[in-house]
MARBA-748596 format. One record per residue (C-alpha): residue in three letters; x, y, z. Coordinates in pm, whole numbers. Layout:
DRENLUM residuo   east  north     up
DRENLUM     ALA      X      Y      Z
...
REM end
This chain:
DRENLUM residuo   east  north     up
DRENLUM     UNK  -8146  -3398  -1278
DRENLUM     UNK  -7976  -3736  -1289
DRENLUM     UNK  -7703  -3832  -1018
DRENLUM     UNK  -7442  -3923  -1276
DRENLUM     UNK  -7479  -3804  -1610
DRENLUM     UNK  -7218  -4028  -1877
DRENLUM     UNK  -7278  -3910  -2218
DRENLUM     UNK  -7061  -4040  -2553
DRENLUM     UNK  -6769  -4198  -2383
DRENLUM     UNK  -6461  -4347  -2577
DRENLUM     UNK  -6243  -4539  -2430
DRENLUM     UNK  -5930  -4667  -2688
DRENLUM     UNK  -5611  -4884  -2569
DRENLUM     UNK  -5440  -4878  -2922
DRENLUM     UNK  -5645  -5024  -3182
DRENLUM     UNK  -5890  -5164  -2914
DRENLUM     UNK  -6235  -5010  -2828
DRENLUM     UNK  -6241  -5098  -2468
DRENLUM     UNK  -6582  -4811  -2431
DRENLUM     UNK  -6739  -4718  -2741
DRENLUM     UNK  -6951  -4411  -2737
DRENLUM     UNK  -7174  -4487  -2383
DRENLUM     UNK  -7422  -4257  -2269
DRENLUM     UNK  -7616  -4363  -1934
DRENLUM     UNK  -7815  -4136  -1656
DRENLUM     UNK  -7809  -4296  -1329
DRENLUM     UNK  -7974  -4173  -1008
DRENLUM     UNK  -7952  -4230   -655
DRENLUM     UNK  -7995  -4587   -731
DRENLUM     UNK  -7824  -4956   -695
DRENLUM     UNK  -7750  -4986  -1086
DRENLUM     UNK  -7534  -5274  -1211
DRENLUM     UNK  -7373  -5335  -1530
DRENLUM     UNK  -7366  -5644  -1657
DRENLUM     UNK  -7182  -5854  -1940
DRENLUM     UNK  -6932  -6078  -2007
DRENLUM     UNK  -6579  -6067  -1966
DRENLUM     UNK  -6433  -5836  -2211
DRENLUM     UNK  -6737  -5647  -2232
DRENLUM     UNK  -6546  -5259  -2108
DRENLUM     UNK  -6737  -5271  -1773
DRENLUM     UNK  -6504  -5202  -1553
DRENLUM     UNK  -6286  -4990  -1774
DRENLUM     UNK  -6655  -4798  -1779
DRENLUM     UNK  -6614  -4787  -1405
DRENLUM     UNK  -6257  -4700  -1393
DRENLUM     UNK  -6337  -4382  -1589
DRENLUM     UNK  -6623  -4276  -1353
DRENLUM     UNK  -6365  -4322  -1045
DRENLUM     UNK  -6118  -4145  -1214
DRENLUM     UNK  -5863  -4416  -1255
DRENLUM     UNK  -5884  -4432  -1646
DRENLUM     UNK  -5934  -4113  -1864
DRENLUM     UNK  -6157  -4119  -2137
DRENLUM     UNK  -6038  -4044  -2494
DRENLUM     UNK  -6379  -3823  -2534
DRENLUM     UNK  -6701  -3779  -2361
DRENLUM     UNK  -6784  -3645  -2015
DRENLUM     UNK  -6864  -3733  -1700
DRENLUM     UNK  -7108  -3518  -1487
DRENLUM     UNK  -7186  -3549  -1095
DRENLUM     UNK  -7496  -3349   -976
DRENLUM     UNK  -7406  -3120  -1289
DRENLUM     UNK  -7071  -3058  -1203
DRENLUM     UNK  -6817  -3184  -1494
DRENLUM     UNK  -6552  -3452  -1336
DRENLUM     UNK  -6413  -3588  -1655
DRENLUM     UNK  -6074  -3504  -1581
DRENLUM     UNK  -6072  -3482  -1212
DRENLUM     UNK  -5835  -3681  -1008
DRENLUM     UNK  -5977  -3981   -797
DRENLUM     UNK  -5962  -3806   -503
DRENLUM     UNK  -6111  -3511   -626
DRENLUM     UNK  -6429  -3701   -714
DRENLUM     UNK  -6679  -3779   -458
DRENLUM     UNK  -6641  -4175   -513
DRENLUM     UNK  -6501  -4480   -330
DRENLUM     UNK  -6432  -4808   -489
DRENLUM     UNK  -6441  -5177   -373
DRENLUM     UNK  -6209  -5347   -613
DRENLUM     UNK  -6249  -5740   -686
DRENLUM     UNK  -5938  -5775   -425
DRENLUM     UNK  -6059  -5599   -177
DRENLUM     UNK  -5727  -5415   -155
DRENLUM     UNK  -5741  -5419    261
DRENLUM     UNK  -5434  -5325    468
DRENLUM     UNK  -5286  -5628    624
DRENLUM     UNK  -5112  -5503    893
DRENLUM     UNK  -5404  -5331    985
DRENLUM     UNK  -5709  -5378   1284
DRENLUM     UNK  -6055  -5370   1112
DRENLUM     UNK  -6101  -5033   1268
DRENLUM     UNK  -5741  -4899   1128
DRENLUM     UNK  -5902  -5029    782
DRENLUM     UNK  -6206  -4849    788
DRENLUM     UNK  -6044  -4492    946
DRENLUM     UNK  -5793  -4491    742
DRENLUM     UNK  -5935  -4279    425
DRENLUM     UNK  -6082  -4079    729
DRENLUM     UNK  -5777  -3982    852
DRENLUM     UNK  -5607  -3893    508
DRENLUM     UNK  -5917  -3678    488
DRENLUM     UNK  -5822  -3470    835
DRENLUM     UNK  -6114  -3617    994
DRENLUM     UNK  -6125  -3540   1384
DRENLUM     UNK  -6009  -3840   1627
DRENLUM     UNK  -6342  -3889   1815
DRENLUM     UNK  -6508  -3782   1473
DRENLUM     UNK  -6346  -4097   1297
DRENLUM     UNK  -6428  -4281   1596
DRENLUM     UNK  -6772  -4236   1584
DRENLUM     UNK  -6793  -4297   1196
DRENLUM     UNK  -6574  -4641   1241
DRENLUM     UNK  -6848  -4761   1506
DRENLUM     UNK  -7135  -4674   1288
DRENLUM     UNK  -6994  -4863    999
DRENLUM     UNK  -6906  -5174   1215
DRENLUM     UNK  -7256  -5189   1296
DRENLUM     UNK  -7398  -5094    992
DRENLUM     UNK  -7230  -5367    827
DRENLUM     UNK  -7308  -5588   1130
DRENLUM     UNK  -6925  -5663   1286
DRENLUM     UNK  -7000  -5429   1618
DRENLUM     UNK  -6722  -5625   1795
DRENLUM     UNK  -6436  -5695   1528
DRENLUM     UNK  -6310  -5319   1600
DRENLUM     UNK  -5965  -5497   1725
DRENLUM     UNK  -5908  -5799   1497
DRENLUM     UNK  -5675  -5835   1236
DRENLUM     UNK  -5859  -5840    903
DRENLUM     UNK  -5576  -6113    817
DRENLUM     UNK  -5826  -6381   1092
DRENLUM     UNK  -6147  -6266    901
DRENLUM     UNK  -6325  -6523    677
DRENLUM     UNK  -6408  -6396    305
DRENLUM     UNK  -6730  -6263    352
DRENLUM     UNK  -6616  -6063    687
DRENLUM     UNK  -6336  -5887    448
DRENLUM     UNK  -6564  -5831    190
DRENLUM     UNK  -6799  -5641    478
DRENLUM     UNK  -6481  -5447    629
DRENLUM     UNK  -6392  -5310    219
DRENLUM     UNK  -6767  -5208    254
DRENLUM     UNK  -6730  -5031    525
DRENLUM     UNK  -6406  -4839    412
DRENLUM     UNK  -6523  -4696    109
DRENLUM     UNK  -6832  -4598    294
DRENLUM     UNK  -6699  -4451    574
DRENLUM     UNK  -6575  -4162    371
DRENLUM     UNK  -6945  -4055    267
DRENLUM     UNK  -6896  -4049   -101
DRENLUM     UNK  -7157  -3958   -345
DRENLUM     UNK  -7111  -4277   -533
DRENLUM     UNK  -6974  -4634   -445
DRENLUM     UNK  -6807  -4863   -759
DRENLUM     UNK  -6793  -5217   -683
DRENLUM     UNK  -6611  -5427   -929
DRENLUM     UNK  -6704  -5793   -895
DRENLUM     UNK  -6635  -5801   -509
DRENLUM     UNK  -6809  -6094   -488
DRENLUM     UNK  -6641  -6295   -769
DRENLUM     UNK  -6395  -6524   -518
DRENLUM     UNK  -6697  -6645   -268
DRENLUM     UNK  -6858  -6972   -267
DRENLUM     UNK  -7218  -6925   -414
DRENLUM     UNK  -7403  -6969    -79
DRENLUM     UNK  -7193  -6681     50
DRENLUM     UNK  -7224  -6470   -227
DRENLUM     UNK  -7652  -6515   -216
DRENLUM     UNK  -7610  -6357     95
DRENLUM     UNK  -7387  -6104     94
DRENLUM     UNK  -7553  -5982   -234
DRENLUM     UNK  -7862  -5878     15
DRENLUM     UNK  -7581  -5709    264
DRENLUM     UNK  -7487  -5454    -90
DRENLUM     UNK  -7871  -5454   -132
DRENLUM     UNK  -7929  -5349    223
DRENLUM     UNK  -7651  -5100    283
DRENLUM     UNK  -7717  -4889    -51
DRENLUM     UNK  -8099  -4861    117
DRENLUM     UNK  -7951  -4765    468
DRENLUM     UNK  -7710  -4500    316
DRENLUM     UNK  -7940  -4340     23
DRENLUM     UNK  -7582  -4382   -183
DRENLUM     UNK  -7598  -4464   -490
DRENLUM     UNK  -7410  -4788   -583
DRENLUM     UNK  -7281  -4889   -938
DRENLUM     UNK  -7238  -5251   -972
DRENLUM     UNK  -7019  -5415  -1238
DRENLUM     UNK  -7026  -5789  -1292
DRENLUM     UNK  -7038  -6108  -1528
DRENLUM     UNK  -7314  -6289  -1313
DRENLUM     UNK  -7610  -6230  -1404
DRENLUM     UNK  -7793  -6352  -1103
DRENLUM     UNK  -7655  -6134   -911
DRENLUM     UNK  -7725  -5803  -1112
DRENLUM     UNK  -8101  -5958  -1124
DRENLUM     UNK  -8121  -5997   -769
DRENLUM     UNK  -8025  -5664   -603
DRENLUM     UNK  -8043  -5420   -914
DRENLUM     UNK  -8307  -5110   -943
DRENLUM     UNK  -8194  -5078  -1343
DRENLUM     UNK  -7905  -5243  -1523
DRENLUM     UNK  -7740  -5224  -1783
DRENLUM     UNK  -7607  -5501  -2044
DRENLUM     UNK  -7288  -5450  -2232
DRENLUM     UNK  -7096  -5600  -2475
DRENLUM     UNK  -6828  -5533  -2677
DRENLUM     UNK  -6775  -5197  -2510
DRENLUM     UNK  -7129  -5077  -2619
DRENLUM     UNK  -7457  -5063  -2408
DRENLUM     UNK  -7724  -5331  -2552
DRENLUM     UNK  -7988  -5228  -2310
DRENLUM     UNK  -8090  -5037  -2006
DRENLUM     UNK  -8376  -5102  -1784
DRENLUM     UNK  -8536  -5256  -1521
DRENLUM     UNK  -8432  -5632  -1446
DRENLUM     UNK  -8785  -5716  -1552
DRENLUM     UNK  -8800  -5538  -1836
DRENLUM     UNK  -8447  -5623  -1952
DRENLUM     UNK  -8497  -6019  -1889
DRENLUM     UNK  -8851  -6017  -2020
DRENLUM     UNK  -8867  -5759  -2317
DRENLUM     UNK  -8490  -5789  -2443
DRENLUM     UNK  -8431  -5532  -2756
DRENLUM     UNK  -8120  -5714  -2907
DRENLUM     UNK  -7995  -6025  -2966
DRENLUM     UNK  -7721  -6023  -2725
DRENLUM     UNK  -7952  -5940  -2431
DRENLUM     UNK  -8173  -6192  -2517
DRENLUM     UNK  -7927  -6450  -2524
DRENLUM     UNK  -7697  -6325  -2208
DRENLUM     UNK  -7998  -6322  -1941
DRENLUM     UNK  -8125  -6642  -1894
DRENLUM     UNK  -8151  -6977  -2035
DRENLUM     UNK  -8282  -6951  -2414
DRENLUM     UNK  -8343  -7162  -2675
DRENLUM     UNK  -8309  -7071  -3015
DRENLUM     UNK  -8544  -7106  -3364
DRENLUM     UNK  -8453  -6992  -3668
DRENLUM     UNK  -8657  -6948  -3984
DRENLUM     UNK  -8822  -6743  -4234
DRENLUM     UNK  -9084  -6468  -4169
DRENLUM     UNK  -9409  -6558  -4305
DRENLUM     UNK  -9716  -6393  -4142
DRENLUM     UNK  -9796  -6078  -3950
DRENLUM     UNK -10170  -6063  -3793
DRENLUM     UNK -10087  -5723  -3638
DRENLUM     UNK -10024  -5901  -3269
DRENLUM     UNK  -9765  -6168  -3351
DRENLUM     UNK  -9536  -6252  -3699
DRENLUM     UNK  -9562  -6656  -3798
DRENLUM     UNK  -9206  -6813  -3885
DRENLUM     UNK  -9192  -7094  -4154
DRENLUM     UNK  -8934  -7331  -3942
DRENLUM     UNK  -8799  -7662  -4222
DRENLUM     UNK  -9134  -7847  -4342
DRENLUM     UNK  -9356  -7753  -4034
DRENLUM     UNK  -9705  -7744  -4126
DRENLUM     UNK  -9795  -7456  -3942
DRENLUM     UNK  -9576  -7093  -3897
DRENLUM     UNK  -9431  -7072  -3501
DRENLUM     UNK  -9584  -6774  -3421
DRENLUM     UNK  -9335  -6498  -3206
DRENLUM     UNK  -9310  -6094  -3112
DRENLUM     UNK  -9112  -5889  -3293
DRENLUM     UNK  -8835  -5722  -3045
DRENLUM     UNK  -8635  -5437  -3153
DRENLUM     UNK  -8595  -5440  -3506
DRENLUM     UNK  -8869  -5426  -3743
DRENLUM     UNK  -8937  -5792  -3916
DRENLUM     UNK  -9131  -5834  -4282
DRENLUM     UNK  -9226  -6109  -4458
DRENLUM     UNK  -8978  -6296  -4591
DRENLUM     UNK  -8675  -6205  -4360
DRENLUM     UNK  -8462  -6448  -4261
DRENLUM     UNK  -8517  -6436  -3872
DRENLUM     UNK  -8395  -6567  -3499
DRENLUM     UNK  -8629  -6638  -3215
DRENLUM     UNK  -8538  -6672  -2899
DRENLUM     UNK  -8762  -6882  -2610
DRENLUM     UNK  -8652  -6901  -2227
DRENLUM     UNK  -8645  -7205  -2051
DRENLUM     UNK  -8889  -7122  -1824
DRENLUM     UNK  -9164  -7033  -2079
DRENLUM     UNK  -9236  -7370  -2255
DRENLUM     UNK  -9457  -7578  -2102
DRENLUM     UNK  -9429  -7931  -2145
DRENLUM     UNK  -9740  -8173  -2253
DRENLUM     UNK  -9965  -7863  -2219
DRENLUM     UNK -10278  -7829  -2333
DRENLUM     UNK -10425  -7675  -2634
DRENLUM     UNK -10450  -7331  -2488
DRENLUM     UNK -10057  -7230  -2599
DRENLUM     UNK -10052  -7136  -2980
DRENLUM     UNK  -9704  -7306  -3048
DRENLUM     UNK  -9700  -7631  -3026
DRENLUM     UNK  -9423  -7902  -3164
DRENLUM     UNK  -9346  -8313  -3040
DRENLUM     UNK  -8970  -8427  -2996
DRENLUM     UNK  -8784  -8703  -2819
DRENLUM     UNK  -8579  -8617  -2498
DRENLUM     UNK  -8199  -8657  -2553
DRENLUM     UNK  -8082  -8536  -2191
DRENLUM     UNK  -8179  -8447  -1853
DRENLUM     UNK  -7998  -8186  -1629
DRENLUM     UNK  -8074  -8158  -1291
DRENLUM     UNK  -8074  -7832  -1091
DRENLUM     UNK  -8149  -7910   -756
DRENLUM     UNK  -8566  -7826   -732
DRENLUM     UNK  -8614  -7848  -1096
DRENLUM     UNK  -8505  -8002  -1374
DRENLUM     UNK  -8450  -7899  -1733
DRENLUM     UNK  -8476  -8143  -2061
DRENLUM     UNK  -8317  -8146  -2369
DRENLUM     UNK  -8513  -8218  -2647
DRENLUM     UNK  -8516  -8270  -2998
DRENLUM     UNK  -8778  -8164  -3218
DRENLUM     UNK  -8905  -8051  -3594
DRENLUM     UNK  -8755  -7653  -3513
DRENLUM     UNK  -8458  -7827  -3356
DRENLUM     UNK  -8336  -7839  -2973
DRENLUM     UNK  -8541  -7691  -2725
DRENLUM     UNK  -8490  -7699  -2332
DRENLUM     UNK  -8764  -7675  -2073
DRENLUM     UNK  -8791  -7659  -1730
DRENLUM     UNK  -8957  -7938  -1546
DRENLUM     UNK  -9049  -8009  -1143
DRENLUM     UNK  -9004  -8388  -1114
DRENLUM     UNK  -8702  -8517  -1331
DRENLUM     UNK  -8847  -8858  -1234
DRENLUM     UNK  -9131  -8835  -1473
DRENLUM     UNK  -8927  -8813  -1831
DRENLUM     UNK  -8643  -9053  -1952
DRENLUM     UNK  -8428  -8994  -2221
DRENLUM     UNK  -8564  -9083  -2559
DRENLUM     UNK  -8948  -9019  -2384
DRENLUM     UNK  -9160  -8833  -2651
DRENLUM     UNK  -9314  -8485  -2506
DRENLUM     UNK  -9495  -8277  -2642
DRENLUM     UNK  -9363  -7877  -2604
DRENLUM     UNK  -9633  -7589  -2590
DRENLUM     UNK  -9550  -7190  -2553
DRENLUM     UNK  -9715  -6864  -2631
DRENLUM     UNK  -9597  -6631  -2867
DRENLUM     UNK  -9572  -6315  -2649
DRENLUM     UNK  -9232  -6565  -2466
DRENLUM     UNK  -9133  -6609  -2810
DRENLUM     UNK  -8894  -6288  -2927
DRENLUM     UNK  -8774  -6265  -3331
DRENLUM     UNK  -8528  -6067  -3422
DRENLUM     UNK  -8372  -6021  -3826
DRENLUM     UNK  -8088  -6314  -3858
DRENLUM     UNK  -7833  -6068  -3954
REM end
């Protein structure tokens, strides 16, 4: 049986859908959710913590129907984007003090406060005002709050969202580490990507207040089902263009006056000859002046080169119009270079235009 079970939940405020009919089984798992802002994921969230009530739907925990509970009747803790710590407080007052509103005995709480300081690697800040803590020592000390009280699930909404990116890379492996170490099972809500690719067993994408797919980051990134989640994850190029063959293995789009149809896999939806169709091509997956071994080939003239810092990705305009791909040496290509761009068609996902 699934950990959580979330089947058909509505969400309204007014006129807005904020969660339209979701349904997701999560198990004792780090599972993030993943969209942009707007999306409903952490009204999503709020409902599961009992902050928000749903309009319809349910909400089940090991089987057991929490849909209307109150927060603390539900075996949850949440670390909000604020971390919401006590000021006035010691690091140790922080983390006992959910401990103590649960009756917990005094060397009890103890014990639990020193095991979390450890566990989250701060064995000596017991004493310190969390007010002389940097960012990422706070964000460690919220960690170790809402895990102190054992609960059956931990929410995190974007927790990580005010750190500078170095300290965010590795406090992402801290979450990653800590939902190992305590078999809980974490759900994750964020806008960045990278971060729900990084330390994720499944995800989910979400826009709009609906799911657009569920899966594995892998599976998600490489073998997206929709539109949107081929477009959110990653950087994609896009083709558009008429559907003109189908050999069984791959469908060939007619793209302007090209000569020859830019073959692609259909993802998702069905596509048929002469549907108007998208494709959609990571940055990653063209090669540039490749040989003849990639079926999809096209010549253009670089317009622009971005650096990333150990790669570097070009702009450049072609027959199909503007693709980007991923180079090592930036050094090698000047704007208005010609280059010839090479991919297979299994990188290559059509969907139907509409």
């Amino acid at each position: 049986m699934p950990h959580l079970t979330i089947s058909d939940l509505q969400k309204t405020y007014g006129d807005d859908i904020a969660v339209d009919q979701v349904s997701l089984s999560i198990e004792r798992e780090l599972f993030s959710v993943v969209g942009p802002s707007g999306a409903g994921k952490s009204t999503l969230l709020k409902c599961i913590a009992g902050l928000e009530l749903p309009d319809s739907g349910t909400i089940r925990l090991d089987g057991e129907d929490i849909t209307n509970d109150r927060p603390s009747e539900r075996a949850t803790a949440t670390v909000f984007q604020d971390l919401a710590l006590f000021p006035h407080m010691s690091v140790g007052e922080n983390i006992a003090y959910g401990l103590k509103k649960q009756g917990w005995e005094p060397t009890a709480i103890d014990e639990q406060v020193e095991k979390l300081l450890d566990l989250v690697q701060m064995p000596t800040a017991r004493e310190r005002s969390v007010q002389t803590l940097s960012g990422g020592q706070r964000q460690r000390v919220a960690l170790a709050r809402s895990l102190a009280v054992e609960p059956a699930i931990l929410l995190l909404d974007e927790p990580l969202s005010s750190l500078d990116a170095n300290l965010r890379a590795k406090l992402r492996e801290d979450i990653r580490r800590l939902q190992r170490q305590t078999d809980t099972t974490f759900i994750y809500v964020t806008h960045d990507q990278d971060v729900a690719m990084a330390i994720s067993d499944r995800m989910a994408v979400m826009t709009a207040g609906s799911l657009e797919q569920v899966g594995t980051p892998e599976s998600v990134y490489e073998e997206p089902t929709t539109p949107f989640a081929a477009t959110f994850l990653g950087d994609n190029s896009t083709i558009e263009g008429t559907a003109a063959t189908d050999d069984g293995e791959s469908v060939g789009i007619r793209v302007g006056k090209t000569e020859s149809p830019i073959r692609g896999v259909a993802s998702g939806a069905p596509v048929t000859s002469g549907d108007q169709v998208r494709g959609f091509i990571k940055v990653e997956d063209i090669r540039v002046d490749a040989g003849a071994e990639c079926a999809n080939t096209v010549s253009g003239d670089v317009t622009e080169k971005r650096y990333g810092g150990g790669d570097c990705v070009l702009h450049v305009a072609t027959e199909v119009g503007e693709l980007r791909a991923r180079v090592r040496d930036c050094s090698e290509y000047s704007v208005g270079a010609k280059v010839r761009l090479a991919w297979q068609p299994s990188s290559f996902r059509l969907f139907p235009a509409d």
